[in-house]
C-alpha positions in Angstrom: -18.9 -26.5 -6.1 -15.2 -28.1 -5.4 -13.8 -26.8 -2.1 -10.2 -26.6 -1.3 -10.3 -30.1 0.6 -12.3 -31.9 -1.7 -9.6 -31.0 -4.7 -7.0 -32.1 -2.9 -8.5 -34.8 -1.4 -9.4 -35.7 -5.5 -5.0 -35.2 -6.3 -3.8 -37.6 -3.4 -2.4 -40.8 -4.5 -5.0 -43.5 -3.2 -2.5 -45.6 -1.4 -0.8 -43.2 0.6 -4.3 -41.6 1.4 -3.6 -42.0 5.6 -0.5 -40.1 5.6 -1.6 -37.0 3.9 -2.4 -33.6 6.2 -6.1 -33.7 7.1 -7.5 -30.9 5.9 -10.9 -31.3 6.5 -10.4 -32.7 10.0 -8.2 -29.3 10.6 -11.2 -27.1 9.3 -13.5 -28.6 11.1 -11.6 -28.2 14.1 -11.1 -24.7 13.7 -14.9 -24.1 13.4 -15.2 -25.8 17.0 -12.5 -23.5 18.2 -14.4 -20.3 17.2 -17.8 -21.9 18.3 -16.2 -22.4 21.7 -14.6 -19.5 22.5 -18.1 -17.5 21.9 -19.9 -19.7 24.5 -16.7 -19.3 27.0 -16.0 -22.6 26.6 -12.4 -21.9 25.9 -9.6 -19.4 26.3 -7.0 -18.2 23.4 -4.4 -19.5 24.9 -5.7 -23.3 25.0 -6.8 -23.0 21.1 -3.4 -22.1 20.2 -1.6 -24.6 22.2 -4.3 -27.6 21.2 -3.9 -26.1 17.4 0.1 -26.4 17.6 -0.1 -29.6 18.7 -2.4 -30.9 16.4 -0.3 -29.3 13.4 2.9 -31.0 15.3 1.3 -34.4 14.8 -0.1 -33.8 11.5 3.6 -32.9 10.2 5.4 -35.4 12.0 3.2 -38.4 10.5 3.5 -36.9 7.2 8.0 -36.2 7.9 7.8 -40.0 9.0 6.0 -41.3 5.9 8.4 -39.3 4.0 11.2 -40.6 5.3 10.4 -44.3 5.1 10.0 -44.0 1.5 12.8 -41.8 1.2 14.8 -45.2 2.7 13.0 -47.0 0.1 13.9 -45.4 -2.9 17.4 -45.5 -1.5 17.3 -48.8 -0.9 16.1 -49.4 -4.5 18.8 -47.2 -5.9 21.2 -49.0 -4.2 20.9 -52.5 -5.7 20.4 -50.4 -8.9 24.3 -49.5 -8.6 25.2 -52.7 -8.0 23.6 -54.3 -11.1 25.4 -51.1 -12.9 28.7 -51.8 -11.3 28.1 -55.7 -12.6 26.8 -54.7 -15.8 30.2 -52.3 -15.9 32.4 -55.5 -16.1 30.6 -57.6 -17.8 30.4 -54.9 -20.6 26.6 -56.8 -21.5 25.2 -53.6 -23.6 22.1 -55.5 -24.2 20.9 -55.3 -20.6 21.4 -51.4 -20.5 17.6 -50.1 -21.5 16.2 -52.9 -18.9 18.4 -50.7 -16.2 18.1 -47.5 -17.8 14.0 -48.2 -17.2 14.7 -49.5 -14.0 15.8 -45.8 -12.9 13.2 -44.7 -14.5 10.9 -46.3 -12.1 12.8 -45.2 -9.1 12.4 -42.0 -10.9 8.2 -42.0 -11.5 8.2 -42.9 -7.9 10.5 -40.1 -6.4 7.8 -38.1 -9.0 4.8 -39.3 -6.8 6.5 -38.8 -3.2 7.6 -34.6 -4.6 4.1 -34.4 -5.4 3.4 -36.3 -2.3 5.4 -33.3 -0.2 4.0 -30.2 -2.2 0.1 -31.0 -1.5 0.9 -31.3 1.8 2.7 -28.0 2.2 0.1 -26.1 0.5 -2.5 -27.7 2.6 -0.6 -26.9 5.9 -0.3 -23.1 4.5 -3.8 -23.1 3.8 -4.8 -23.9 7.5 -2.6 -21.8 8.8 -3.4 -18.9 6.6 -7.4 -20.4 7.6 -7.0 -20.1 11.2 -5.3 -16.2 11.2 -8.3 -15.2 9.3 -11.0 -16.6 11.8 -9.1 -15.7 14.8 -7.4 -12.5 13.8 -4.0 -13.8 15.5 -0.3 -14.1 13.6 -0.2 -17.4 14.4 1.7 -18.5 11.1 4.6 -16.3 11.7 5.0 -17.6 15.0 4.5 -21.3 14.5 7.1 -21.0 10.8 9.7 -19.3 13.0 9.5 -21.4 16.1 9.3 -24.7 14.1 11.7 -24.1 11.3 14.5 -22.7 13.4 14.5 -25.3 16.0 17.5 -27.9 15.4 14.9 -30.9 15.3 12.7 -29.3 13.2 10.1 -31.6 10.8 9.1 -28.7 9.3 12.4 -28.3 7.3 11.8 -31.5 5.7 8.3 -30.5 4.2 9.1 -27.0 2.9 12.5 -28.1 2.1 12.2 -31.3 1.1 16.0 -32.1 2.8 17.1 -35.2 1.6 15.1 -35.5 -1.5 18.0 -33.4 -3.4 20.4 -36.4 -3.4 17.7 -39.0 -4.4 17.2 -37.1 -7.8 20.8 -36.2 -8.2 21.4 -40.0 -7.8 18.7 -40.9 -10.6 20.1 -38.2 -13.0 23.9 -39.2 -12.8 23.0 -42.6 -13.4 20.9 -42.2 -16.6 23.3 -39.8 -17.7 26.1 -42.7 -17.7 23.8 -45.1 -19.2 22.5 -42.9 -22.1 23.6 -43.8 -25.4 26.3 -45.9 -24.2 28.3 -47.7 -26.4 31.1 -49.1 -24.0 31.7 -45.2 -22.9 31.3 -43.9 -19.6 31.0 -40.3 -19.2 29.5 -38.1 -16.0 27.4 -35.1 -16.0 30.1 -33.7 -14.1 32.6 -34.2 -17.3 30.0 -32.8 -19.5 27.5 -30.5 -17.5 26.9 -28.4 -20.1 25.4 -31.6 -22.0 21.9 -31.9 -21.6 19.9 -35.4 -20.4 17.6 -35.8 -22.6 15.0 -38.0 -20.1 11.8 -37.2 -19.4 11.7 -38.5 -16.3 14.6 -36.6 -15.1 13.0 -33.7 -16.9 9.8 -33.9 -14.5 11.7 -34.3 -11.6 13.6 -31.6 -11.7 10.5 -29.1 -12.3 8.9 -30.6 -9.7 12.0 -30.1 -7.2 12.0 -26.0 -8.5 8.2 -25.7 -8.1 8.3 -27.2 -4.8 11.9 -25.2 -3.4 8.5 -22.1 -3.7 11.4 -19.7 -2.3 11.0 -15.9 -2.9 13.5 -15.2 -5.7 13.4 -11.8 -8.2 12.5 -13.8 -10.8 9.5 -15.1 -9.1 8.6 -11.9 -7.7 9.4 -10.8 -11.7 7.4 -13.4 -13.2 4.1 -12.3 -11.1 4.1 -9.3 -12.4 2.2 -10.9 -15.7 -0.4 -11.9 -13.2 -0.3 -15.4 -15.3 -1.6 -17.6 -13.0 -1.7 -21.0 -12.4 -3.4 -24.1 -10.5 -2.1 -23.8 -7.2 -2.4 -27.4 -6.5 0.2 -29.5 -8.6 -1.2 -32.3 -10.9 1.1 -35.9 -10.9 1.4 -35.9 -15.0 3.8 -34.7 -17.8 3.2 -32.5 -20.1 3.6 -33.2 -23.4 1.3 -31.2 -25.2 2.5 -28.4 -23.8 6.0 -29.3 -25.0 4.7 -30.2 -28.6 3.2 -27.2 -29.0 6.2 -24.8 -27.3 8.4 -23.0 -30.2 10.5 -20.5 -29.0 10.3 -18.3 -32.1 6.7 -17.9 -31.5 7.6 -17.1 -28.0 10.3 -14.3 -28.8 7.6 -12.8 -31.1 5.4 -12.6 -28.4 8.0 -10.6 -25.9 9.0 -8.6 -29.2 5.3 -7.6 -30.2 5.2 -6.6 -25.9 8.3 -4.7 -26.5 7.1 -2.5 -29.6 3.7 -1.6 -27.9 5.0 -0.3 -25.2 7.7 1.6 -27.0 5.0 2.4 -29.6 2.4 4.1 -26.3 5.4 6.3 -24.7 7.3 7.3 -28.1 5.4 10.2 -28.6 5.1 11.1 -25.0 7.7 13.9 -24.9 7.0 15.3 -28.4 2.5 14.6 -28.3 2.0 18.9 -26.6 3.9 20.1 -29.5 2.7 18.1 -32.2 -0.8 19.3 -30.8 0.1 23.1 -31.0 2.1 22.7 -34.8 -1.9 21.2 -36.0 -3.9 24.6 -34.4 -4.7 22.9 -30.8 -3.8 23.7 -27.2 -0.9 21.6 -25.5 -3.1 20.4 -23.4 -4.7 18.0 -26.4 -1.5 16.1 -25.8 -3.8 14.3 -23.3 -6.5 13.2 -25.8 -3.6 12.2 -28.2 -1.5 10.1 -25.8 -4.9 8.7 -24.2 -6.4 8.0 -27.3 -4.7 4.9 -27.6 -5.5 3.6 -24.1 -9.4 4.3 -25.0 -9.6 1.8 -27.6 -6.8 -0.3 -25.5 -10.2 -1.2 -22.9 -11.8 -2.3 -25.7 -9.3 -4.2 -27.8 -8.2 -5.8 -24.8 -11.6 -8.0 -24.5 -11.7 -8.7 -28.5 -7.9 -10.1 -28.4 -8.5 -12.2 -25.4 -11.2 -13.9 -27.5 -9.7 -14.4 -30.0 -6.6 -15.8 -28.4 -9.3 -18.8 -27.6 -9.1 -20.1 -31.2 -5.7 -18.4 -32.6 -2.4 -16.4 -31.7 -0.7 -16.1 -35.0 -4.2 -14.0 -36.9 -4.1 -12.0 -33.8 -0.5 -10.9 -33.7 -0.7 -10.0 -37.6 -4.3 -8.1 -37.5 -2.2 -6.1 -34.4 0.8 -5.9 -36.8 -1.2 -4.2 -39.9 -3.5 -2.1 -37.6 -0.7 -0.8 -35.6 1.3 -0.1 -39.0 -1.7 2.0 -40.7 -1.9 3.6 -37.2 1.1 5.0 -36.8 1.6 6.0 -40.6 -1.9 8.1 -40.7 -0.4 9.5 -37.1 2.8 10.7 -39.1 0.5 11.6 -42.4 -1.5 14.0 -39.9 1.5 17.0 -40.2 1.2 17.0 -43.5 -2.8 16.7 -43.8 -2.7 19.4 -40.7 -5.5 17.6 -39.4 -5.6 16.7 -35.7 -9.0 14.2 -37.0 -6.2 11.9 -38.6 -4.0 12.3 -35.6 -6.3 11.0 -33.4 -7.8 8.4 -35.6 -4.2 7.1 -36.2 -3.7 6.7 -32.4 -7.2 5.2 -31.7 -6.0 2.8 -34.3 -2.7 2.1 -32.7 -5.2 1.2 -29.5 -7.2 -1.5 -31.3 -3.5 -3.0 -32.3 -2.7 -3.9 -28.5 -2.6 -7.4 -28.5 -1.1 -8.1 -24.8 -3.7 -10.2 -23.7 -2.6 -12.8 -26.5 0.9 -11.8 -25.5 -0.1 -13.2 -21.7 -2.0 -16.2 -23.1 0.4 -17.3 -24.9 2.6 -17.7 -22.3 0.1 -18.9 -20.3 -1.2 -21.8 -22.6 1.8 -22.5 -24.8 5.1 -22.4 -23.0 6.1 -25.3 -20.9 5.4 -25.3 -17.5 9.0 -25.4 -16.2 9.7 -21.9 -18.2 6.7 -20.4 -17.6 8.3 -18.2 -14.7 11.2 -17.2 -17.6 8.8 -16.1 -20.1 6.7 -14.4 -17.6 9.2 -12.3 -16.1 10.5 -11.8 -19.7 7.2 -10.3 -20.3 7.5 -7.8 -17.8 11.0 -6.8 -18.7 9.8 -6.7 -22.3 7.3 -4.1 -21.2 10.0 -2.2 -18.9 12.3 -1.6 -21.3 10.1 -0.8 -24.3 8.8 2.1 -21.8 12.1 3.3 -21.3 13.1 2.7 -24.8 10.3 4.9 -26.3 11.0 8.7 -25.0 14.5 7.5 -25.5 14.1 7.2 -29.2 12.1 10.1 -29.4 15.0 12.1 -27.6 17.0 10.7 -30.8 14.6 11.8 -33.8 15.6 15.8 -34.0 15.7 16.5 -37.2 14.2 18.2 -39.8 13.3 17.1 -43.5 11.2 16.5 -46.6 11.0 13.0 -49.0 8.7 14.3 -51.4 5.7 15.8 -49.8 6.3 13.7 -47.0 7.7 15.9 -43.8 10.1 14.7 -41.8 10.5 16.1 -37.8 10.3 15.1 -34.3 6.6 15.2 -34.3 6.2 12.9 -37.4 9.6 10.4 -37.1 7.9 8.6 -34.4 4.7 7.5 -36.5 6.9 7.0 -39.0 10.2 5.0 -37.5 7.5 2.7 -35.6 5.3 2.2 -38.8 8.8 0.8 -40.7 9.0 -1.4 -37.1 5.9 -3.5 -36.9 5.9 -3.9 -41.0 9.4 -5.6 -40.7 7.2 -7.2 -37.3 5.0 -8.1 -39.6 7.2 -9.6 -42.0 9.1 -12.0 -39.5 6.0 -13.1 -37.9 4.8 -14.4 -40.7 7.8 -16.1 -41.7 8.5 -17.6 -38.2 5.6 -17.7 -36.3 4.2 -21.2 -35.5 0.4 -21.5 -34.9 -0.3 -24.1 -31.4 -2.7 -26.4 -32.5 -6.1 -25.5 -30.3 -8.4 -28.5 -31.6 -6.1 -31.3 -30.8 -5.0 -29.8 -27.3 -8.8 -29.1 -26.7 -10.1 -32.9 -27.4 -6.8 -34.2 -25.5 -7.8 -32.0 -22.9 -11.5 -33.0 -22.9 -10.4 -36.7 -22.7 -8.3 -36.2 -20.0 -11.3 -34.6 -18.0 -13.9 -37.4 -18.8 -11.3 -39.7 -17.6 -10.2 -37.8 -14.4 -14.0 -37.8 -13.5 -14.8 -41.4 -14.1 -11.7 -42.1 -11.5 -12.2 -39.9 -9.0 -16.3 -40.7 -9.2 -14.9 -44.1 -8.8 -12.1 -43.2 -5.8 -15.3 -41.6 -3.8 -17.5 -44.7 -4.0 -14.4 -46.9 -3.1 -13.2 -45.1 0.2 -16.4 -44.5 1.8 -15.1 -44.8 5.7 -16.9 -44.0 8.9 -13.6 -41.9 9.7 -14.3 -39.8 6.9 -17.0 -36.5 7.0 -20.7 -37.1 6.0 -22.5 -35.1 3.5 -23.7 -32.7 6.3 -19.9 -31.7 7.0 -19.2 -31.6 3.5 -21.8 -29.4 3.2 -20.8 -27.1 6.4 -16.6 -27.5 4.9 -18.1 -26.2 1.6 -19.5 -23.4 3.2 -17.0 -22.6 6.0 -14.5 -22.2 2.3 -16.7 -20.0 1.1 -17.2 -17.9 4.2 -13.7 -17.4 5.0 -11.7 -18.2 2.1 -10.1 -15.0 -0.4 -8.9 -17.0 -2.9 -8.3 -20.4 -4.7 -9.5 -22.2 -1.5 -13.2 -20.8 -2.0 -16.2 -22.7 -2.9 -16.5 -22.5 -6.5 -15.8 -25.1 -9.8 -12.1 -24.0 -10.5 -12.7 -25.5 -13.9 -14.7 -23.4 -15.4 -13.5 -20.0 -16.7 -15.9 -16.6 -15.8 -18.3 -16.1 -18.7 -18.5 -12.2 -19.0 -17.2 -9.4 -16.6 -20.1 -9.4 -14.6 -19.4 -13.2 -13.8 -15.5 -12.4 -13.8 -16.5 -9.4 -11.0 -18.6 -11.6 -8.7 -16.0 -13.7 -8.4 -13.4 -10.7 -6.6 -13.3 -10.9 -2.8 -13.4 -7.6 -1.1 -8.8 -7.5 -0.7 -9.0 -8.2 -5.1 -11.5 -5.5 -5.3 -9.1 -3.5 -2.8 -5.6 -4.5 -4.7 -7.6 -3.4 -8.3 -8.1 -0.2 -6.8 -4.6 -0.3 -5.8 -3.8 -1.0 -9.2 -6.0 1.6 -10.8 -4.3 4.5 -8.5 -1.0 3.8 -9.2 -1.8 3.7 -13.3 -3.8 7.2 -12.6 -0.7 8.7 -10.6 1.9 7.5 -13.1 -0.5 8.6 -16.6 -0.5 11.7 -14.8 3.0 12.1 -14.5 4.0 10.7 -17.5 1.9 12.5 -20.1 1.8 15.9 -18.6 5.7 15.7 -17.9 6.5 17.7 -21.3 3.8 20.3 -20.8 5.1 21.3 -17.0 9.0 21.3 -17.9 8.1 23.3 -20.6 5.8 26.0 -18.9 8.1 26.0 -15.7 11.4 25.3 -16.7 11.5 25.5 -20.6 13.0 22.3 -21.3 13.5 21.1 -24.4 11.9 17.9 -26.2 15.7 16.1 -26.0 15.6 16.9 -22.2 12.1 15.5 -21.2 13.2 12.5 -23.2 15.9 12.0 -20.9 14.3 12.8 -18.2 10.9 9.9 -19.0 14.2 7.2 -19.9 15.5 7.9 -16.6 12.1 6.8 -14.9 11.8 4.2 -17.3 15.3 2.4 -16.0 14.2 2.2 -13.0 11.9 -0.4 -13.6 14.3 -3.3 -13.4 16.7 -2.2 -10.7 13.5 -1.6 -8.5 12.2 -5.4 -8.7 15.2 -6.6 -8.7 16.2 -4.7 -4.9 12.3 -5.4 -3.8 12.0 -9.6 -5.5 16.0 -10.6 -4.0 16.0 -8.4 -0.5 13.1 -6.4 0.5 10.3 -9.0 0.1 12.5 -11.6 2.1 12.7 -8.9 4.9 9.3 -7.6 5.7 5.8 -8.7 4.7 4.1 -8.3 1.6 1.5 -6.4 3.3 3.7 -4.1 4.9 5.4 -3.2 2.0 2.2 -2.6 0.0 1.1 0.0 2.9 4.4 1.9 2.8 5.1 2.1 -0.9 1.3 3.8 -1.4 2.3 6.2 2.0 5.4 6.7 -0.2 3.6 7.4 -3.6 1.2 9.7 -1.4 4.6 11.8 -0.5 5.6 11.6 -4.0 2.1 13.7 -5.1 2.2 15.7 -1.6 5.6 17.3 -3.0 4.4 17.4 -6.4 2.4 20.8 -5.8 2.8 24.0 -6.8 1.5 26.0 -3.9 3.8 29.4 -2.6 7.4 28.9 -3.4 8.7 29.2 -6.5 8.5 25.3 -8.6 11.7 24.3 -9.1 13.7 21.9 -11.1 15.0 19.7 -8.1 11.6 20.4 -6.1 10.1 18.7 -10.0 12.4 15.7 -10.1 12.8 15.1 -6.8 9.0 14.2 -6.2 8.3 12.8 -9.3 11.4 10.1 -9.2 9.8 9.5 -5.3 6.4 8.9 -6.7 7.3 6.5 -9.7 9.4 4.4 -7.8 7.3 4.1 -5.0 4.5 2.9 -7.5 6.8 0.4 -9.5 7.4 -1.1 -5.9 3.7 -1.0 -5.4 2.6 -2.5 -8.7 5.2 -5.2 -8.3 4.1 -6.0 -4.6 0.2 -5.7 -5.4 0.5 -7.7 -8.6 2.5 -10.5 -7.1 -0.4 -10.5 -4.1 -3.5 -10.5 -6.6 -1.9 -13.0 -8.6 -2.2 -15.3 -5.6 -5.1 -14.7 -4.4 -7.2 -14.2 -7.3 -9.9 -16.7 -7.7 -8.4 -19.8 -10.3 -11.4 -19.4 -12.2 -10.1 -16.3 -14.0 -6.8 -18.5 -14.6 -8.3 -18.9 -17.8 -10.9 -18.1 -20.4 -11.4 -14.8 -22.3 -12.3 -12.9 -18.9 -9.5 -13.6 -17.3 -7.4 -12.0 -13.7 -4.9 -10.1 -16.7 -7.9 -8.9 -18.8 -9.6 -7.4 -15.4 -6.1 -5.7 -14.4 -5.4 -4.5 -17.1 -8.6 -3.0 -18.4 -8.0 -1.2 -14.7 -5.1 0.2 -15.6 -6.4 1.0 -19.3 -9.2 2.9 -17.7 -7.3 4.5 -15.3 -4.9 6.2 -18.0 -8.0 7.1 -20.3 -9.5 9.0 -17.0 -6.0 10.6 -16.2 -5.6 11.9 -20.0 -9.1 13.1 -20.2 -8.3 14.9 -17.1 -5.3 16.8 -18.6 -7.1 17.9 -21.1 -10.1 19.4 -19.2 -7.9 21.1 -16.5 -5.8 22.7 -20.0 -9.2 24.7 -19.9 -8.4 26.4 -16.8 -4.7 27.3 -18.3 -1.5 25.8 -17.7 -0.5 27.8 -14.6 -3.2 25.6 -13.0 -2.6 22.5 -14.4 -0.4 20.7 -12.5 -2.3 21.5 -9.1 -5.6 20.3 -10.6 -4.4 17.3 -12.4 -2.4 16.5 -8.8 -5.7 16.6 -6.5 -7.5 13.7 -8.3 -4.1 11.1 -7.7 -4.1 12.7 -4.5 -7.9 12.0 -3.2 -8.0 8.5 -4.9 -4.4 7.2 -3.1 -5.8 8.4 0.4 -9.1 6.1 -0.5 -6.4 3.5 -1.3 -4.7 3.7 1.6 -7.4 3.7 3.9 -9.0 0.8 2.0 -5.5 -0.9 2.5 -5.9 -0.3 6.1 -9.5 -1.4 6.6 -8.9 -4.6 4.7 -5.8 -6.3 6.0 -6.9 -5.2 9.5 -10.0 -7.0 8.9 -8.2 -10.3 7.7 -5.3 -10.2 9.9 
């Protein structure tokens, strides 16, 4: 079992060892705190004075430290610019790649003291977020906004890293003039849209933007994938990554993302009277449009498998699959079978391939656009679900090929068949398969080597400062005991073996956030799929109308995230947000029912835009909390923290659709009511799991 301090302990840099933030001295001092205070030994008021004080000299030796190398590196840089300025007028070209390595040095250095800064801010957020837990108090708020607003403040300089801007900007102006030179000097400010090919600069810049950590949409965006990674940052390149990166494959992925979701809600606004032209009720329209997310929860687990040895034989098994889906759900008019319907859209379900879509992303794209392609995942999947009742609002029309009918019900098979075979077509062309083996035995090397180093670190720094096995064994537990998330006491290396594994693994606020996650999927599958069978039975719309009215919902994916990522998740906490948008999807279904007055058009719209919005704010907000505090090990692996969200979300639809279609039973004048009551029931259980939760932890 590796706790949170013995992995960072295992990343420090060995000679710099005395300056880091001592965790495990921190822990340990917060387990006498609580012992104390239940023996009356002390009052709350001492603990948090003595603990501010201790984290006051903890960041100040740390701010020191960082500033005397800071002075270093300066100091280095600036006999650097006077060898340049020399070399400048002696014009001495062949000197140029010993200077140019020089910076480079300067540079691998600046690499180690970023690193250097980010371990120690996690760690000091991980003690802080460790002692509200035990003690119940808001301590962090407090001690953030009383440290980093004071004019003195140290803090500044570890989440900030102030000063550390110019030192890179220094290193990449300088390399820039000395790239390539032939007796020409040219700035980055003359050409910024040229790009510096270094590596060194390369690493230091996506170093600087994973360590700036600041709450931006595209962050908030990118979290949404719920691809996660190692929390605590790891001193190397990565040039495998890089070498196996093509950004074809990756704009396959996000197109493959975008024609599945367009592909699930085409047929949305057209699925109750396709139902009724084959001799069923309207209210099949639920088996139809869930029919694809029951063999989703199993395709989902199959994919992620198979994304361990492949991603291009996925992507093309989903490409043919999907493309006999969606031609036997056309053929079905003509066959007047609902069998073939159904069969074609169970087949369309076996053709989801997001999870290779997310691992993908996850394993092959480089780790300093890895937030880019996640949120491009994400607004892949928005606009495809906007896109698809769209397009369906387009197809009226009415015609024959042959004996081949052509109509609103059958266009959608058919248009989205013709759309993954030319899919099917460029992928093949253009995709570019990673290669697994070699990253696997690089990766393995790498591992047998970390171990050998760190087995050898241990043995070397045995001190009598340091904790014996006894505390080790009481940290190790202490993680364990109090710990939601990567900080726990578990082997972050190795990947959950099945779901049962994967589900021992959730902490009771992941188990909480899933059920989040499964309420909101159940509220909007309810919404969604029934939408064309209530405008029609109330207000008679038409199929061009509901389409309008599904696109409309579907827009406001983006704009939502984008007002809740840039200004509402830098103004309140995420907590607080994730309470009110569920009280605001509980609203949404409260006005949703039909009970004396007459249901009317505004009375329709009104509740349902309230409850959609209010659960794209809370999937965004819950999502970007479970990606954080789900456990690392399901970073990876076939059973990983996507695969368990989104076979919640799968399920959650296949129950909502199921449920349409049972209530149809009871006749449509009923149906709205009785689909309404389950979402109802279930978001008061989340809420007051919510409630019980976060008062527990906070």
């Amino acid at each position: 079992m590796v706790a949170f301090g013995k992995k960072l302990k295992e990343r420090q840099i060995q000679e710099w060892q005395g300056y880091y933030i001592n965790y495990k001295l921190m822990k340990k001092k917060v387990r006498q705190y609580a012992q104390q205070i239940e023996v009356g030994a002390l009052d709350r008021r001492h603990v948090l004075k003595d603990f501010s004080r201790m984290l006051d000299n903890q960041i100040e030796k740390i701010v020191l430290f960082l500033l005397e190398q800071q002075g270093l590196l300066a100091s280095r840089l600036v006999k650097l610019g006077e060898q340049q300025d020399a070399l400048q007028q002696q014009q001495e070209i062949s000197k140029i790649s010993e200077l140019r390595e020089a910076y480079r040095a300067v540079g691998r250095d600046l690499l180690k003291l970023l690193f250097f800064v980010e371990i120690n801010a996690i760690g000091l957020r991980k003690i802080l977020k460790k002692f509200d837990k035990r003690f119940g108090y808001r301590f962090t708020d407090y001690y953030v906004k009383t440290r980093a607003n004071h004019p003195y403040s140290q803090l500044q300089q570890v989440f900030k890293h102030v000063g550390l801007g110019a030192v890179v900007g220094a290193i990449s102006r300088n390399l820039h003039e000395l790239q390539d030179r032939q007796g020409s000097y040219l700035s980055i400010y003359d050409q910024p849209a040229l790009p510096l090919q270094d590596s060194v600069v390369e690493s230091l810049k996506a170093a600087a933007d994973r360590l700036t950590h600041s709450t931006n949409f595209l962050n908030f965006l990118a979290q949404h994938a719920l691809i996660m990674q190692e929390e605590l940052p790891t001193p190397v390149e990565e040039p495998i990554a890089d070498r196996g990166y093509h950004f074809m494959s990756l704009l396959l992925n996000l197109a493959n993302t975008f024609l599945y979701m367009v592909n699930t809600y085409i047929i949305v606004p057209t699925a109750d009277d396709y139902s009724m032209s084959l001799g069923a009720a309207a209210t099949v329209c639920g088996i139809v449009i869930g029919a694809m997310a029951v063999a989703q929860v199993f395709s989902s687990v199959y994919f992620s498998a198979w994304s361990n040895r492949s991603y291009f034989r996925p992507l093309v098994f989903s490409s043919i699959v999907l493309f006999v889906g969606n031609a036997m759900y056309a053929l079905a008019y003509d066959l007047n079978s609902i069998t073939v319907l159904l069969v074609g859209r169970l087949l369309c379900g076996f053709g989801s391939a997001r999870a290779v879509n997310r691992r993908y992303i996850s394993d092959c794209v480089p780790l300093k656009i890895r937030m880019q392609a996640s949120a491009g995942f994400v607004s892949a999947s928005a606009l495809g679900m906007a896109c698809g009742p769209a397009l369906a609002g387009l197809l009226q029309t009415n015609f024959k090929i042959y004996k081949f009918t052509f109509n609103q019900d059958t266009l959608p098979g058919w248009v989205m068949a013709f759309a993954w075979l030319i899919y099917l077509v460029w992928c093949w062309i253009s995709f570019r398969e990673p290669l697994h083996e070699v990253e696997e035995m690089h990766t393995a090397q790498e591992s047998s080597t970390e171990t050998v180093q760190n087995n050898a670190l241990e043995e070397g720094l045995k001190q009598p400062l340091l904790l014996n096995s006894e505390d080790n064994h009481k940290d190790e537990n202490d993680d364990q005991e109090f710990d939601g998330s990567d900080e726990a006491a578990e082997d972050s290396r190795l990947a959950a073996t099945s779901i049962r594994s994967a589900y021992r693994l959730l902490t009771p606020s992941v188990k909480v956030q899933l059920l989040i996650y499964f309420m909101l999927k159940y509220a909007m599958e309810i919404l969604l799929s029934e939408s064309s069978v209530i405008t029609t039975y109330y207000f008679q719309w038409s199929t061009s109308t509901v389409s309008v009215f599904l696109a409309c919902l579907g827009l406001t994916v983006l704009p939502v995230n984008i007002v809740v990522g840039s200004y509402i998740s830098n103004m309140f906490e995420d907590r607080q947000i994730l309470l009110a948008s569920e009280i605001m999807v509980f609203v949404g279904i409260l006005l949703s029912f039909h009970i004396i007055i007459p249901y009317s058009v505004p009375q329709y719209v009104c509740s349902g835009l309230i409850m959609f919005v209010s659960a794209e704010v809370l999937e965004g907000v819950n999502l970007s909390l479970l990606s954080r505090v789900m456990s690392s090990r399901l970073s990876r692996g076939t059973y990983n923290g996507g695969l368990l969200s989104t076979e919640a979300g799968t399920i959650a639809r296949v129950i909502a659709d199921a449920t349409i279609t049972v209530a149809g039973y009871l006749g449509q004048s009923r149906l709205l009511n009785i689909t309404l009551l389950p979402s109802l029931l279930i978001c008061m259980a989340s809420i007051v799991a919510t409630c019980y939760t976060y008062n527990s932890l906070y």
